[in-house]
C-alpha positions as CSV (number, residue, x, y, z in Angstrom):
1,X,87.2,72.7,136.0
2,X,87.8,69.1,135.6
3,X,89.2,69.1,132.1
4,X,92.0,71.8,133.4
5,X,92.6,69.6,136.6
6,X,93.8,66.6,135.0
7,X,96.8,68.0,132.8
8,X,98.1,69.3,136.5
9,X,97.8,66.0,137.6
10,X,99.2,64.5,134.9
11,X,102.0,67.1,134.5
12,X,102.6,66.2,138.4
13,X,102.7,62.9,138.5
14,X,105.6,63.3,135.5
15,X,107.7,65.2,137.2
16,X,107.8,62.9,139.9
17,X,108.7,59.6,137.9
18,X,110.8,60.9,135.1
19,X,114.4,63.1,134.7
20,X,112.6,66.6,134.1
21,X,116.6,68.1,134.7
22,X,117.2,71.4,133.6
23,X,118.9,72.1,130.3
24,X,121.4,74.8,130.2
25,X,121.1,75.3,126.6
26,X,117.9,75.8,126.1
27,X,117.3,79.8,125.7
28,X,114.8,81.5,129.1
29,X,111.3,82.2,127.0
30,X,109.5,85.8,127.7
31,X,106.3,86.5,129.4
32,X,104.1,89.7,128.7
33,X,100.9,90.8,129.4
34,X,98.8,92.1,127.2
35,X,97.4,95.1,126.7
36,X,99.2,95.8,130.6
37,X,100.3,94.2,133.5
38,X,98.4,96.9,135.6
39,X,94.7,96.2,134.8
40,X,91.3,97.3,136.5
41,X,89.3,94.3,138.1
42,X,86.9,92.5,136.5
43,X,89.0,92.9,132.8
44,X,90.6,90.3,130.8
45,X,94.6,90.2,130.6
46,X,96.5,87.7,127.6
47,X,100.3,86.6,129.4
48,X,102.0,85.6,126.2
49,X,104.8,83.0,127.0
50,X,107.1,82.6,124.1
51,X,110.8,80.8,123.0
52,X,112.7,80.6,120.1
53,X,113.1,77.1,120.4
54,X,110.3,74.7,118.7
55,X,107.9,71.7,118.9
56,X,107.9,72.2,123.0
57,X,105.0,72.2,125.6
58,X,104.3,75.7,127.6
59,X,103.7,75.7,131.4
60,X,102.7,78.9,133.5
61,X,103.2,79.4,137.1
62,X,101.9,81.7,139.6
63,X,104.8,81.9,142.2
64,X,105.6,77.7,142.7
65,X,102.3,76.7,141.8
66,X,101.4,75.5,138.5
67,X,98.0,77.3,137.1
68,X,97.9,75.9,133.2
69,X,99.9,73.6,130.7
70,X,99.5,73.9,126.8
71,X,100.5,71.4,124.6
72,X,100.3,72.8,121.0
73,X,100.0,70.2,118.5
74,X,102.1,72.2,116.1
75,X,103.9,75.1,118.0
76,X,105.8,76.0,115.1
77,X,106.5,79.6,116.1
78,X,107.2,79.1,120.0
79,X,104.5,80.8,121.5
80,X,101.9,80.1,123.9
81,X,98.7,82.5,125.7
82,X,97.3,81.9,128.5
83,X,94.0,84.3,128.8
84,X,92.9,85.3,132.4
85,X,89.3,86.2,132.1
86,X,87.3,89.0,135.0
87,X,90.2,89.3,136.9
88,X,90.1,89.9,141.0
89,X,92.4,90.5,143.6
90,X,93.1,86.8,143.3
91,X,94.8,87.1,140.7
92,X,97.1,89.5,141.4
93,X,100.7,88.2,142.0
94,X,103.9,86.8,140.5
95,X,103.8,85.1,137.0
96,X,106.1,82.9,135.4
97,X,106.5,80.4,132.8
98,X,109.2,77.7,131.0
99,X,108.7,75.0,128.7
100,X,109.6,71.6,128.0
101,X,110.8,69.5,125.4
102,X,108.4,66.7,124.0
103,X,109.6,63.1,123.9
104,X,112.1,61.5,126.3
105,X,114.2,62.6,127.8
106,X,111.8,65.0,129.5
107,X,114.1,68.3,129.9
108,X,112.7,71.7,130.9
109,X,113.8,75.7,130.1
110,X,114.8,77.8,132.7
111,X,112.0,80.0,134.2
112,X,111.1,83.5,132.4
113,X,111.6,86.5,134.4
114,X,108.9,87.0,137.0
115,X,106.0,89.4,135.4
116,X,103.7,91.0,138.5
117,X,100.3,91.4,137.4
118,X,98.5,93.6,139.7
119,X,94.5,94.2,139.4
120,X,94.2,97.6,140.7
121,X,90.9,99.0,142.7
122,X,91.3,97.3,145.8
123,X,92.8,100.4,147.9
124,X,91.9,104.1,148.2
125,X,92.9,106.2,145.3
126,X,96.0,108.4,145.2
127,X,96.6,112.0,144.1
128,X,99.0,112.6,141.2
129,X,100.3,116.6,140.5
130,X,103.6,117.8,138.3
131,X,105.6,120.8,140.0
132,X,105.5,122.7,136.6
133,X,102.5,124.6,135.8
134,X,101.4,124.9,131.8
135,X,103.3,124.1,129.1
136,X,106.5,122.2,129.1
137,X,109.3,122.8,126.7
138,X,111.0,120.0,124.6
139,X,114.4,119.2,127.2
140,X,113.1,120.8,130.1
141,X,112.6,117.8,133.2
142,X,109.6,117.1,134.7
143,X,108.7,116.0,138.0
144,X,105.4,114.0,139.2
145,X,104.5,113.5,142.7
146,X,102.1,110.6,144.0
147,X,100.7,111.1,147.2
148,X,98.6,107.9,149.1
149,X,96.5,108.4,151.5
150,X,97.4,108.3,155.3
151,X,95.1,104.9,155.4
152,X,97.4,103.3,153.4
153,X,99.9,100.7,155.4
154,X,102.2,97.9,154.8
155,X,105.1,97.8,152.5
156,X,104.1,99.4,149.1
157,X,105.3,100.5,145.9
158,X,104.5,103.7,143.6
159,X,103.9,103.2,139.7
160,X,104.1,105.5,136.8
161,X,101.2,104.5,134.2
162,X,101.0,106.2,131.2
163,X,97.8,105.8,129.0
164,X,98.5,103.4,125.8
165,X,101.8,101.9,127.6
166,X,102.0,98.5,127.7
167,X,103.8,98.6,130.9
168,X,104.5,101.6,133.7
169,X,106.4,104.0,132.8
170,X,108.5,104.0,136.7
171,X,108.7,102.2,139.5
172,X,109.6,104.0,142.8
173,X,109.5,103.2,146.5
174,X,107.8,106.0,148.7
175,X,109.8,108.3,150.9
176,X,107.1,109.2,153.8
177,X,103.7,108.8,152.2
178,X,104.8,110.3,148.6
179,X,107.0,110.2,146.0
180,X,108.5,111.7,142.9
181,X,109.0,110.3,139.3
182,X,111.0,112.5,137.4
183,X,110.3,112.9,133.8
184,X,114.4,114.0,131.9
185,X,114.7,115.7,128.7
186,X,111.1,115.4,127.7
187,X,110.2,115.0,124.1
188,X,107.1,115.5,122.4
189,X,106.6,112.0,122.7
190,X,106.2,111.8,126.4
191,X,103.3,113.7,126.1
192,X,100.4,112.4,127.2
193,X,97.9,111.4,130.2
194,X,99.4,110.2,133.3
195,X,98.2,108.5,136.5
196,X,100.0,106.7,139.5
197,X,98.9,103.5,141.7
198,X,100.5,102.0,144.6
199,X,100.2,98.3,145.7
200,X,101.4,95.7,148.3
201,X,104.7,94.2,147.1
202,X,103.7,90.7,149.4
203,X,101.1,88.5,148.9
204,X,98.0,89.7,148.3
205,X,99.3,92.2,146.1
206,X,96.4,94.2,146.4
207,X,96.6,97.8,143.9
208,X,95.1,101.1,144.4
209,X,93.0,102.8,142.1
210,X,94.4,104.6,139.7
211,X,94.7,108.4,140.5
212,X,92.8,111.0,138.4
213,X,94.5,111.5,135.2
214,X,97.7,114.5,134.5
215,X,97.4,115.5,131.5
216,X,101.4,116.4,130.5
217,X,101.7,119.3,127.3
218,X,105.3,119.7,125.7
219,X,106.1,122.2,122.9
220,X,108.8,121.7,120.3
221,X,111.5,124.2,120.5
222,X,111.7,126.3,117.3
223,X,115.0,125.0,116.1
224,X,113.4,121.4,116.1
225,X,110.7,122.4,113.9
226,X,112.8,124.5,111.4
227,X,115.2,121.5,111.9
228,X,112.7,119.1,110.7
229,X,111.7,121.8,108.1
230,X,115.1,121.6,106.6
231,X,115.2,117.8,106.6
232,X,111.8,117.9,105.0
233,X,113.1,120.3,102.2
234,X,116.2,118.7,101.8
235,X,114.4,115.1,101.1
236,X,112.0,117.1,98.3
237,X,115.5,118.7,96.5
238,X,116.6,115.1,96.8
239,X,113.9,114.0,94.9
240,X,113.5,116.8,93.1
241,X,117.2,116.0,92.1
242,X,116.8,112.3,91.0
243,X,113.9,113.0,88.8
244,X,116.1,115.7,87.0
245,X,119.1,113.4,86.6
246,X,116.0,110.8,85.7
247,X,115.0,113.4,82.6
248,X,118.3,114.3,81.6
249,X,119.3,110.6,81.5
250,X,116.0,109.9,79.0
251,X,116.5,113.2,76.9
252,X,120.0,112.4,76.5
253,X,119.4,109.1,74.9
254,X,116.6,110.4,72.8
255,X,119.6,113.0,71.4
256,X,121.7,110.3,71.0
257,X,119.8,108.2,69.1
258,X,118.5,111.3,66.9
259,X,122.3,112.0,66.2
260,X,122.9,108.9,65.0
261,X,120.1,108.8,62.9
262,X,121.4,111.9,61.0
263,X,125.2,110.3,60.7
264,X,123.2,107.5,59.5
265,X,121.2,109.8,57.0
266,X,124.1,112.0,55.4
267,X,126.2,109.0,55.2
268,X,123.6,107.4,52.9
269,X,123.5,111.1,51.0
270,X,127.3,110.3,50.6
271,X,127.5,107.2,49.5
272,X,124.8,107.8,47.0
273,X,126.4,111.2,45.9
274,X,130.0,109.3,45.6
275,X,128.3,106.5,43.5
276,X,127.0,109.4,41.1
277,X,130.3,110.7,40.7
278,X,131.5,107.0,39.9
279,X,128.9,106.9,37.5
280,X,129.5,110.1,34.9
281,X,133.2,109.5,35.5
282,X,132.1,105.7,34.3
283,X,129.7,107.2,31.8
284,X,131.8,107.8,28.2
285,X,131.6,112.1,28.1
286,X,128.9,111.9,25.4
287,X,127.7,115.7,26.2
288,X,131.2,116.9,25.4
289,X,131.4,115.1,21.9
290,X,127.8,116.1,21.2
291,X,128.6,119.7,21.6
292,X,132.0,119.4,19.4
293,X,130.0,117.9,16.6
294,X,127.3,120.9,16.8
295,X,130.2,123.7,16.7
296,X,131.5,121.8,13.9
297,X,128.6,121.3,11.8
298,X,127.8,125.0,12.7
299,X,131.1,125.9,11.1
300,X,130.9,123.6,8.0
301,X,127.2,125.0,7.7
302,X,128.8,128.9,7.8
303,X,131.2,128.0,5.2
304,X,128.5,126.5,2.9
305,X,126.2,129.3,3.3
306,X,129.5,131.7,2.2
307,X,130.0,129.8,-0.8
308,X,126.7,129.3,-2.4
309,X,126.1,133.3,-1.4
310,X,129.2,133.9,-3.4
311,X,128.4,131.7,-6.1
312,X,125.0,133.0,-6.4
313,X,126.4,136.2,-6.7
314,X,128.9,135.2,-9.6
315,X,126.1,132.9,-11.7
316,X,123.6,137.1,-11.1
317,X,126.5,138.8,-12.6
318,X,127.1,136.5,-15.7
319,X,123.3,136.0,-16.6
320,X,123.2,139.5,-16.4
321,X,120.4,140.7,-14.1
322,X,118.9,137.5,-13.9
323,X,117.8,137.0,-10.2
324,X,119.0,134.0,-8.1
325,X,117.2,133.5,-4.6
326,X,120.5,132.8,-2.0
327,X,120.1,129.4,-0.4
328,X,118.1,129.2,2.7
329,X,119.5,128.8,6.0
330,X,120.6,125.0,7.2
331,X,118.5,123.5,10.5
332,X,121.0,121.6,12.8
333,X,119.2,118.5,14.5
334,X,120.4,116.4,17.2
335,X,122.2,114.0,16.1
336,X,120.8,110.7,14.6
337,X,118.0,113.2,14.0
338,X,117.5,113.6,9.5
339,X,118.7,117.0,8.6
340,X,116.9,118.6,5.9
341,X,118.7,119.8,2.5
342,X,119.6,123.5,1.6
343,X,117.5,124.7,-0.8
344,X,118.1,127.9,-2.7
């Protein structure tokens, strides 16, 4: 207890004997409570305090009275928590908190917005019940109705809790005993379990306990679901679409590059069957001169053969029956080739 004691003193004794203005510019930090303002007694609440601003020391108040200073050595992300541990009806009440720069001269924030933790349990329980029976359909309007009990006195307030909120849903004042939260255009969403407390809005701030639990049902209408349907299909023919335009992209390339691979291919074919044609039109036309020289030996061969047969013929008919053998037949050979002689 000591230890906590002595920054208060401290923190006191500064603001009386140094400037501790107000400066204007300095942005109003934020106070939560984590995981709810509204919590059962003897649970453990977190009030986060936190500013934009950097290097500072955190101060939390319950109404004018300081309860707690922090002096981060290195607040480097402007946050402070302050953890309330088995919490009673004691402390229930107003919260607030500013902050302070370090160093001289001593200037403070402006206060956060007033955060009014109640610690519920203290007063008889109230009765929650919804004027629709069953089912509720997606845009219909609900309406919830808290009752308190005739005990109940003093100035009080209603709250809407909704399970897993981190703060109530609505705030209402009572008319009579009772009152009614109404729920607009409900969603899917807002379904859920409900309960309703009412407290003191003076000093002690005691709470009620929460009232048995409403569970709340709400159907989608069936043009929400084929609504969502038709998003859901029009994000797969999206997709559907890019890998397409994905495959086309990578086949058309691959066609590409096979196209120019043939352009490349029969332009080599080309240029090699153009540099043939360069070469027999280069090339003296041996062939042709080859041939010419066979017809004419063929010929000169022809006209040999005629005149030996003839003269044959002449040297039978002066011997007089003596047989001459005509001359055999030439052989052409290519040329450089030996050619044999005609023998008879």
């Amino acid at each position: 207890m000591l230890p906590k004691l002595l920054p208060l003193l401290c923190f006191r004794l500064c603001v009386g004997q140094e400037d501790t203005g107000r400066d204007e510019s300095l942005p109003k930090p934020s106070l939560r409570a984590w995981p709810s303002p509204v919590v059962p007694a003897q649970s453990n609440v977190t009030l986060r305090c936190q500013t934009p601003t950097k290097d500072v020391n955190f101060v939390l108040k319950k109404g004018r009275d300081v309860l707690e200073i922090l002096k981060p050595p290195h607040s480097t992300e402007g946050l402070a928590e302050f953890h309330l541990t088995h919490l009673n009806s004691r402390h229930a009440g107003e919260y607030s908190c500013e902050y302070y720069r370090k160093g001289h001269p001593r200037t403070g924030s402006q206060p956060s917005d007033v955060l009014l933790l109640l610690v519920t349990g203290y007063l008889q329980k109230p009765s929650l019940q919804a004027h629709q029976r069953g089912v509720v359909a997606e845009g219909e309007d609900v309406t919830l109705q808290c009752q308190r009990p005739d005990t109940a006195s003093g100035t009080i307030m209603f709250a809407l809790l909704k399970a897993g909120a981190s703060a109530p849903v609505q705030l209402r004042t009572p008319a009579g005993k009772e009152t009614d939260f109404s729920l607009q255009n409900v969603r899917v969403s807002d379904a859920g379990s409900y309960s309703c407390v009412y407290y003191q809005t003076r000093a002690p701030f005691l709470a009620s306990q929460p009232s048995d639990p409403l569970e709340i049902w709400v159907a989608a209408l069936p043009h929400t679901m084929s609504s969502d349907y038709t998003l859901g299909n029009l994000i797969r023919l999206a997709l559907a679409a890019v890998i397409m335009v994905i495959t086309g992209a990578f086949l058309l390339e691959a066609w590409c590059n096979q196209r120019s691979q043939q352009r490349v291919s029969v332009h080599n074919q080309w240029d090699r069957h153009n540099q043939t044609e360069a070469s027999l039109h280069s090339t003296p036309a041996q062939p042709r001169d080859l041939a010419a020289s066979v017809a004419a030996a063929a010929l000169a061969v022809a006209a040999l053969e005629a005149e030996v047969s003839s003269l044959a013929e002449r040297l039978e008919s002066e011997r007089g029956g003596v047989k001459v053998f005509p001359a055999t037949r030439l052989q052409l050979q290519a040329p450089n080739a030996p050619q044999p002689h005609p023998g008879f």
